[in-house]
MOPAC internal coordinates of N, CA, C and O (Angstrom, degrees):
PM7 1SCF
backbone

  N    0.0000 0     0.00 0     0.00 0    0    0    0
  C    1.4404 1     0.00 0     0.00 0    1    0    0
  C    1.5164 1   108.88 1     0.00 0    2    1    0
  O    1.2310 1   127.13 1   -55.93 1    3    2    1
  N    1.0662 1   103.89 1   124.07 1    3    2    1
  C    1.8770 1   124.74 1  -178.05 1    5    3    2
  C    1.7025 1   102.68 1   -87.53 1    6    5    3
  O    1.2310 1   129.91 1   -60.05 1    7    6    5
  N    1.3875 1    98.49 1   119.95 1    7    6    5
  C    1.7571 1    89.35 1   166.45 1    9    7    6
  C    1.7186 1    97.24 1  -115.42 1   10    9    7
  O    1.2310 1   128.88 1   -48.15 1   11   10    9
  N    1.4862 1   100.49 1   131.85 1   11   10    9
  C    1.4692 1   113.43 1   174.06 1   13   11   10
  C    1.3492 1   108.43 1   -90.18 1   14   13   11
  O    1.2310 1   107.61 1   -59.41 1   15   14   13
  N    1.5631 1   140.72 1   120.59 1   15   14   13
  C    0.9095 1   127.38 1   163.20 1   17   15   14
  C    1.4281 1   116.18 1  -101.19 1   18   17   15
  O    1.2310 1   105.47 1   -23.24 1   19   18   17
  N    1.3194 1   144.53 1   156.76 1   19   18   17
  C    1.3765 1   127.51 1  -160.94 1   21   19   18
  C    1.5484 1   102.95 1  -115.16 1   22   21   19
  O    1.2310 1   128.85 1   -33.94 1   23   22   21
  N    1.2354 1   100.55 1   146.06 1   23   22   21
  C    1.8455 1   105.58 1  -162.30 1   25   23   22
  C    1.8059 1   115.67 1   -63.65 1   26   25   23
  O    1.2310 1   134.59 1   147.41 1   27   26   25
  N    0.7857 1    89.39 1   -32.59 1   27   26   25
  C    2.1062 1   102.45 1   163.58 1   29   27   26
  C    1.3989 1   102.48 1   -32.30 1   30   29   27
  O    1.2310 1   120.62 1   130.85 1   31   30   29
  N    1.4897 1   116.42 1   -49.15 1   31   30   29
  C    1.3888 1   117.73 1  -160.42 1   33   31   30
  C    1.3989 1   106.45 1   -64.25 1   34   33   31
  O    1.2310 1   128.33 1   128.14 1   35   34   33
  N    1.7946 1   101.56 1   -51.86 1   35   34   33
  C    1.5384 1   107.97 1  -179.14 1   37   35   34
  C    1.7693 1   113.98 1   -63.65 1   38   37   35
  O    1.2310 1   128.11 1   137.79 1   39   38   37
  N    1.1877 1   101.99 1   -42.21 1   39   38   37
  C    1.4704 1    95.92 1   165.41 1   41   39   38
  C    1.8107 1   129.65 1   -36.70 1   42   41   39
  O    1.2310 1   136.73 1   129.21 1   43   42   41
  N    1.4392 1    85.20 1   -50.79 1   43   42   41
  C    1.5124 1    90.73 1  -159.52 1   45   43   42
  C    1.9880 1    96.07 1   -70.84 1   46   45   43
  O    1.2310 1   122.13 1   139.03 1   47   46   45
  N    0.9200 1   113.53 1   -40.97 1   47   46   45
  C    1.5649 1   129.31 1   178.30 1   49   47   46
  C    1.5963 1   103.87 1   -62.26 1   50   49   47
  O    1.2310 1   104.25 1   135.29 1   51   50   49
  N    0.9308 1   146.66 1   -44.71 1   51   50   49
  C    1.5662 1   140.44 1   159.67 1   53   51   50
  C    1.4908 1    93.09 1   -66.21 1   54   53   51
  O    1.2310 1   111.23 1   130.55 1   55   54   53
  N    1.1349 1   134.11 1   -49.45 1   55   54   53
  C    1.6949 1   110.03 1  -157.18 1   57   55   54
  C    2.1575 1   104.98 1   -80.47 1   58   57   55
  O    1.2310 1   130.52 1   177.27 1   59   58   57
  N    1.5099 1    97.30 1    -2.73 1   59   58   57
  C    1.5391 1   104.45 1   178.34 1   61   59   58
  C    1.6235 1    95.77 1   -87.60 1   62   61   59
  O    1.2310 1   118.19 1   132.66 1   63   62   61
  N    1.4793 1   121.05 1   -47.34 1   63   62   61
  C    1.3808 1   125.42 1   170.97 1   65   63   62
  C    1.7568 1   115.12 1   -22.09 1   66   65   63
  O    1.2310 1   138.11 1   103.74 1   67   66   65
  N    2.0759 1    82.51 1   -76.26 1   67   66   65
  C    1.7116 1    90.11 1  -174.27 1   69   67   66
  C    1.5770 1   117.88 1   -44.79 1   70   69   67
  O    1.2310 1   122.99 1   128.08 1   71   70   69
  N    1.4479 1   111.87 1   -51.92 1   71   70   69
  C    1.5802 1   112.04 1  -165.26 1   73   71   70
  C    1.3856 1   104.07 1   -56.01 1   74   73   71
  O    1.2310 1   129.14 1   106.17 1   75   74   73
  N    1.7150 1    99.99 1   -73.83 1   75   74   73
  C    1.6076 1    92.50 1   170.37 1   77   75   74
  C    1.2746 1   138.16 1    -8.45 1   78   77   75
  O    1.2310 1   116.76 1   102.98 1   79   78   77
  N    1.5990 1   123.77 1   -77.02 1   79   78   77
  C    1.6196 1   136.57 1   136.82 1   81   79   78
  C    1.3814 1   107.56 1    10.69 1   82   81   79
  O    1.2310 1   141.48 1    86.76 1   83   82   81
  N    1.8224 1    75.92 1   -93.24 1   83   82   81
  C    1.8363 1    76.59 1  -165.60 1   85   83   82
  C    1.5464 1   143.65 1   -70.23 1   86   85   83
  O    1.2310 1   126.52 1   174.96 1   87   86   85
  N    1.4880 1   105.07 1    -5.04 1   87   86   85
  C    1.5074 1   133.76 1   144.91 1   89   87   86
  C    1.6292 1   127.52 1   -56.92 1   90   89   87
  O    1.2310 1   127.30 1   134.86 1   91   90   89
  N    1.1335 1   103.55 1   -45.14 1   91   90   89
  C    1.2910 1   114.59 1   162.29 1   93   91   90
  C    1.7463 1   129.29 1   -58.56 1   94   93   91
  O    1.2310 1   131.45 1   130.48 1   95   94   93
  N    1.5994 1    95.49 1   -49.52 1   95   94   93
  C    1.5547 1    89.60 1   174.33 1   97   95   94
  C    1.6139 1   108.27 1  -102.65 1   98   97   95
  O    1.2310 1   115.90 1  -145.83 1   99   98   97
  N    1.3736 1   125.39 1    34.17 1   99   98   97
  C    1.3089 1   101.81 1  -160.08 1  101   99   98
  C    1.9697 1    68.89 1  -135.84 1  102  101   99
  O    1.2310 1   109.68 1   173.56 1  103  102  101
  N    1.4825 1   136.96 1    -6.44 1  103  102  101
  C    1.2234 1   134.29 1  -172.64 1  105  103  102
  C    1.7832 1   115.93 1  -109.06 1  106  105  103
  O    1.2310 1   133.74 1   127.65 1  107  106  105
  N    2.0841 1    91.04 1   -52.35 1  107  106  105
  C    1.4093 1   105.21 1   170.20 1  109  107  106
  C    1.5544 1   131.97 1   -87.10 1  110  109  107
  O    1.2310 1   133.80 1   159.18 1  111  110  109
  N    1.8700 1    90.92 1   -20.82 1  111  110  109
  C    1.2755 1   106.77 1  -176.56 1  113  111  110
  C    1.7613 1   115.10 1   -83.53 1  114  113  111
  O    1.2310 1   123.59 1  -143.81 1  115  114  113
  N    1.2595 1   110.73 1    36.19 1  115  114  113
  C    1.6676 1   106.23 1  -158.54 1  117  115  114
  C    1.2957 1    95.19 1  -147.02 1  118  117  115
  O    1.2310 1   120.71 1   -23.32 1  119  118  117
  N    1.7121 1   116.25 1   156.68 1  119  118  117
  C    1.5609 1   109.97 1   178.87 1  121  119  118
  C    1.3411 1    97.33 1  -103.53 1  122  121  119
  O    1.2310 1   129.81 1   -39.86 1  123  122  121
  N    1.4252 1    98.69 1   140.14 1  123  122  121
  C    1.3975 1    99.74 1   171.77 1  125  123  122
  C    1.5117 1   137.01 1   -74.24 1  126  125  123
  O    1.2310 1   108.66 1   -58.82 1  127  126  125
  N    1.1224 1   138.83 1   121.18 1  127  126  125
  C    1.4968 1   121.81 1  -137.83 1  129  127  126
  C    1.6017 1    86.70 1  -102.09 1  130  129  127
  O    1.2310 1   107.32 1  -145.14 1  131  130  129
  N    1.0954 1   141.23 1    34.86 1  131  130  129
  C    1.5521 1   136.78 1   152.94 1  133  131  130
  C    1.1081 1   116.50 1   -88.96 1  134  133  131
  O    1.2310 1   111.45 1   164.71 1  135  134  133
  N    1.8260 1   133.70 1   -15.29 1  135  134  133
  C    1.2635 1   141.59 1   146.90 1  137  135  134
  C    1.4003 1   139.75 1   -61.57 1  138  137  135
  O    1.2310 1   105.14 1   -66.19 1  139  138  137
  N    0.8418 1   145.10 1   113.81 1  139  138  137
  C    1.4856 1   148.83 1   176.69 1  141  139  138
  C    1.5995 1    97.81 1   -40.80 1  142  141  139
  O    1.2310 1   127.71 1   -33.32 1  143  142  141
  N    1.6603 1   102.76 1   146.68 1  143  142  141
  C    1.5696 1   101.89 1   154.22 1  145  143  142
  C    1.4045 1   138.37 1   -36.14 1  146  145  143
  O    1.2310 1   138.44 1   129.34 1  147  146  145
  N    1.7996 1    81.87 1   -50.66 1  147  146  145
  C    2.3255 1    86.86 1  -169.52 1  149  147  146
  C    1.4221 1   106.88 1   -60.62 1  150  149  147
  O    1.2310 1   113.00 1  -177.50 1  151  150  149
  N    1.2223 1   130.82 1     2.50 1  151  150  149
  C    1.6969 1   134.79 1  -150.22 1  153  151  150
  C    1.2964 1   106.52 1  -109.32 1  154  153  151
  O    1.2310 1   118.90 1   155.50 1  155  154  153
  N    1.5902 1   119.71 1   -24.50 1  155  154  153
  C    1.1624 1   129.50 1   148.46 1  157  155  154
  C    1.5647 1   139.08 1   -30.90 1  158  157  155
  O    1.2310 1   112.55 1  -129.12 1  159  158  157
  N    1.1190 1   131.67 1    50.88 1  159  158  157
  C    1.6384 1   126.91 1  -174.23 1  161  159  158
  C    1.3702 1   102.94 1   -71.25 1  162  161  159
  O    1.2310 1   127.30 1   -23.82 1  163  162  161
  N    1.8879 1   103.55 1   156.18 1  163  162  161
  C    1.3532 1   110.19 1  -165.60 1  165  163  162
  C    2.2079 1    99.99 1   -73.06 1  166  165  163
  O    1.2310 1   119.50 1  -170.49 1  167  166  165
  N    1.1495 1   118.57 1     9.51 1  167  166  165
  C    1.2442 1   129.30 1  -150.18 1  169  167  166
  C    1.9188 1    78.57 1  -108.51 1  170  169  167
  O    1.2310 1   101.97 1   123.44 1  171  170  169
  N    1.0382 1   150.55 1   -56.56 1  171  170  169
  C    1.1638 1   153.86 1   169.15 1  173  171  170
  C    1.2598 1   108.52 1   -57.77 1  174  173  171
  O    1.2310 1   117.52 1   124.52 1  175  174  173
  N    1.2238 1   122.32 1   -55.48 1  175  174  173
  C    1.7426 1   118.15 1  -178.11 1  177  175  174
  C    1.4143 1    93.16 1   -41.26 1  178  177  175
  O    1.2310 1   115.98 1    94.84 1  179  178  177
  N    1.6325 1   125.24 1   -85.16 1  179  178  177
  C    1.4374 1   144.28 1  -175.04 1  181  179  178
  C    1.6515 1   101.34 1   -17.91 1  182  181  179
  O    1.2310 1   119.45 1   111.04 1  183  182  181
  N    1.1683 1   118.66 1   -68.96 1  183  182  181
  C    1.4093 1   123.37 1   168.97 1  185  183  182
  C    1.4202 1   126.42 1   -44.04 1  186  185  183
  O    1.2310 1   114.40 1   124.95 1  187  186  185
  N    0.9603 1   128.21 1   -55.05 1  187  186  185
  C    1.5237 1   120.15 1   133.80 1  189  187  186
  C    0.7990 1   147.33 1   -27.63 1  190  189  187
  O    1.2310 1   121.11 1   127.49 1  191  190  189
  N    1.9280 1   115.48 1   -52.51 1  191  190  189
  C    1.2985 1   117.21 1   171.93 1  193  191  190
  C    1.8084 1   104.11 1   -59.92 1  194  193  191
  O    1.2310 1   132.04 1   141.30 1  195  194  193
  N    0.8537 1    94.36 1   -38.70 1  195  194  193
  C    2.1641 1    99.17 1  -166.13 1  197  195  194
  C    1.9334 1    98.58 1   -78.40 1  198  197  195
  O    1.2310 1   125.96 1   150.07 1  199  198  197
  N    0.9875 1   106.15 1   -29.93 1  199  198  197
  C    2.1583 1    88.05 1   171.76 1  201  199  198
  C    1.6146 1    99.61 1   -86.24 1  202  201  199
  O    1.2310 1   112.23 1   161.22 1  203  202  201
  N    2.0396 1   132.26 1   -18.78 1  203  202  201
  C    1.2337 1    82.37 1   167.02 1  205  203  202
  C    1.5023 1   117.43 1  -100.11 1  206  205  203
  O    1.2310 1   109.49 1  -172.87 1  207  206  205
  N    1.1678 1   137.32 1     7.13 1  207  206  205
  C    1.3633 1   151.51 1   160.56 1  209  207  206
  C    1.3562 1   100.32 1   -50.23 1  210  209  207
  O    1.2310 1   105.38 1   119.66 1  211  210  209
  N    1.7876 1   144.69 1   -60.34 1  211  210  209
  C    1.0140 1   127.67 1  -147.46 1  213  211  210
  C    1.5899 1   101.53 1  -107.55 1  214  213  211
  O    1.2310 1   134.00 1  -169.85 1  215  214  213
  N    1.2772 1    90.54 1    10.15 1  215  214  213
  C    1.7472 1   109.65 1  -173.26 1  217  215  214
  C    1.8981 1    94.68 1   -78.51 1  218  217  215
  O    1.2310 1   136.11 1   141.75 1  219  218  217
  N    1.2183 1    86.41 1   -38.25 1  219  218  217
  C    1.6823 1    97.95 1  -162.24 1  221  219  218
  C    1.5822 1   107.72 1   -90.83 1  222  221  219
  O    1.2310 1   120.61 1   144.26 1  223  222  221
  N    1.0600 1   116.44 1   -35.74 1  223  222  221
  C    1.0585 1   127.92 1   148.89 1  225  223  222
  C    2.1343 1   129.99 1   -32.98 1  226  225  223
  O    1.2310 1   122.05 1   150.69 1  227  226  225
  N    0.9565 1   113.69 1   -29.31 1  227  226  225
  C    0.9474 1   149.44 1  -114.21 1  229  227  226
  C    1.8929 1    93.92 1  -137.07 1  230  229  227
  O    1.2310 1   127.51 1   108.95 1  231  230  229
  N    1.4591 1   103.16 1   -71.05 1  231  230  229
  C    1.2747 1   109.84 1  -161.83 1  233  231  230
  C    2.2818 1    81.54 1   -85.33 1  234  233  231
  O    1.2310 1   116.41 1   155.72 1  235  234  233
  N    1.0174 1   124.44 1   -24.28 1  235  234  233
  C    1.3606 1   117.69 1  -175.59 1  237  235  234
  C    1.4811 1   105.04 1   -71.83 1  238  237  235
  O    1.2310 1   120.27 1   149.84 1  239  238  237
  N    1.2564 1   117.09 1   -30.16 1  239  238  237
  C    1.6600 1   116.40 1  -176.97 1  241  239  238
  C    1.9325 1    93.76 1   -69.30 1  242  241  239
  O    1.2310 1   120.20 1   112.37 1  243  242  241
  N    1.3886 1   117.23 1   -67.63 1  243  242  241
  C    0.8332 1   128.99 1   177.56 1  245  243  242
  C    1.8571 1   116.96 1   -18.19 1  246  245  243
  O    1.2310 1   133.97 1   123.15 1  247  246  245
  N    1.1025 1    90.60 1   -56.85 1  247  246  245
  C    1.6186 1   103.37 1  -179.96 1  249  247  246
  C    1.7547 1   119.91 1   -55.09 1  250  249  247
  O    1.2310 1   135.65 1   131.34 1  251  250  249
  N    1.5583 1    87.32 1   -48.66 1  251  250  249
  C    1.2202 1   119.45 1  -171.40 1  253  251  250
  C    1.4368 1   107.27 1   -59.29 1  254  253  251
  O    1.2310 1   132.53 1   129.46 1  255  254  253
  N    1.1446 1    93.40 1   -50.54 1  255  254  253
  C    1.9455 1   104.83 1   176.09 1  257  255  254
  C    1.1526 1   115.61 1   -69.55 1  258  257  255
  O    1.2310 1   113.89 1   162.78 1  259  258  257
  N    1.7910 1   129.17 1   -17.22 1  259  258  257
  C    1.4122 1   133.65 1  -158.77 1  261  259  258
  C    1.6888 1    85.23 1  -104.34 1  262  261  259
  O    1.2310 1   115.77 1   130.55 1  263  262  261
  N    1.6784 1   125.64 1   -49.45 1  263  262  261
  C    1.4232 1   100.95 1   169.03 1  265  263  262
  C    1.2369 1   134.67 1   -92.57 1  266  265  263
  O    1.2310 1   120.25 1  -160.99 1  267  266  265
  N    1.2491 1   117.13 1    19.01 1  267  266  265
  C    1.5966 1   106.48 1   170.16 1  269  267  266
  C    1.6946 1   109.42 1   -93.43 1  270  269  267
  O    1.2310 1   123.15 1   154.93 1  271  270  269
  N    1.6528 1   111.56 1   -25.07 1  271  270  269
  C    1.6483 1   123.05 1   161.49 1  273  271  270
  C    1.5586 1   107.70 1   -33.15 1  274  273  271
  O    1.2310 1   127.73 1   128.44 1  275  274  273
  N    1.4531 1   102.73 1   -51.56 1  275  274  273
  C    1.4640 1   124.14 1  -132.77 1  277  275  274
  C    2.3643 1    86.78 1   -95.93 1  278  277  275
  O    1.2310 1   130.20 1   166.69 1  279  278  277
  N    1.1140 1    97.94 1   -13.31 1  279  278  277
  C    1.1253 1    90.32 1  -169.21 1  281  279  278
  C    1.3305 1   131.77 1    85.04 1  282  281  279
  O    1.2310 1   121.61 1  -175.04 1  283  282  281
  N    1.1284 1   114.52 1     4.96 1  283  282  281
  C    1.5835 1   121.49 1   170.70 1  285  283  282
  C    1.4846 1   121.99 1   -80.65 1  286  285  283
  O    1.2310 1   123.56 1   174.13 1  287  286  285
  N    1.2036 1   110.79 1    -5.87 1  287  286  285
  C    1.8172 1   108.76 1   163.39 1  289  287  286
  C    1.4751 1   111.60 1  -140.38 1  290  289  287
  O    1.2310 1   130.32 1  -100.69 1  291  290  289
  N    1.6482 1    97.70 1    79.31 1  291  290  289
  C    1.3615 1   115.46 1   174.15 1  293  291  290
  C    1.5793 1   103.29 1   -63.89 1  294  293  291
  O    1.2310 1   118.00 1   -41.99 1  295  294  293
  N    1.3961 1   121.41 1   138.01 1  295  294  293
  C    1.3752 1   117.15 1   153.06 1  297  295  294
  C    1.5801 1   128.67 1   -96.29 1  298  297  295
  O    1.2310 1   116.91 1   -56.04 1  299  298  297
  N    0.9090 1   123.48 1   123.96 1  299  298  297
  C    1.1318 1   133.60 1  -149.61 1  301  299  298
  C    1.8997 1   115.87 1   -78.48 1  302  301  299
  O    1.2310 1   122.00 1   -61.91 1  303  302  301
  N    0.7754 1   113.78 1   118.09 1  303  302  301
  C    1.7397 1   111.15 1  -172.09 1  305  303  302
  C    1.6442 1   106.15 1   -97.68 1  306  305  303
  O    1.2310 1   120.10 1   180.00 1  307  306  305

């Protein structure tokens, strides 16, 4: 038994990836400049550093999934 899934699906699921991603590190991954410096703990940086890391993370799967759908990284037999 063959299950067809239709490429829309994967589309739409990488293009939820990218936004996500890049929402993620471009919202959580950023300091907010309504805070003063001293307000900064190294416990917030870290937190930051890791939503925009998985932010990016994130929008690369996304991609990844939008061109292999798309046929742009055929593997070659």
């Amino acid at each position: 038994m063959n299950l067809v899934i239709p490429p829309l699906f994967f589309y739409l699921i990488g293009a939820a990836l990218t936004i996500g991603g890049a929402v993620r590190a471009a919202t959580l991954g950023r300091r907010d400049s309504s805070r003063e410096i001293n307000e900064d703990t190294p416990e917030r940086a870290k937190a930051r550093r890791r939503h925009r890391t998985f932010g990016l993370i994130w929008v690369a799967m996304g991609i990844f999934l939008i061109a292999s759908t798309a046929g742009v990284l055929r593997l070659r037999h």
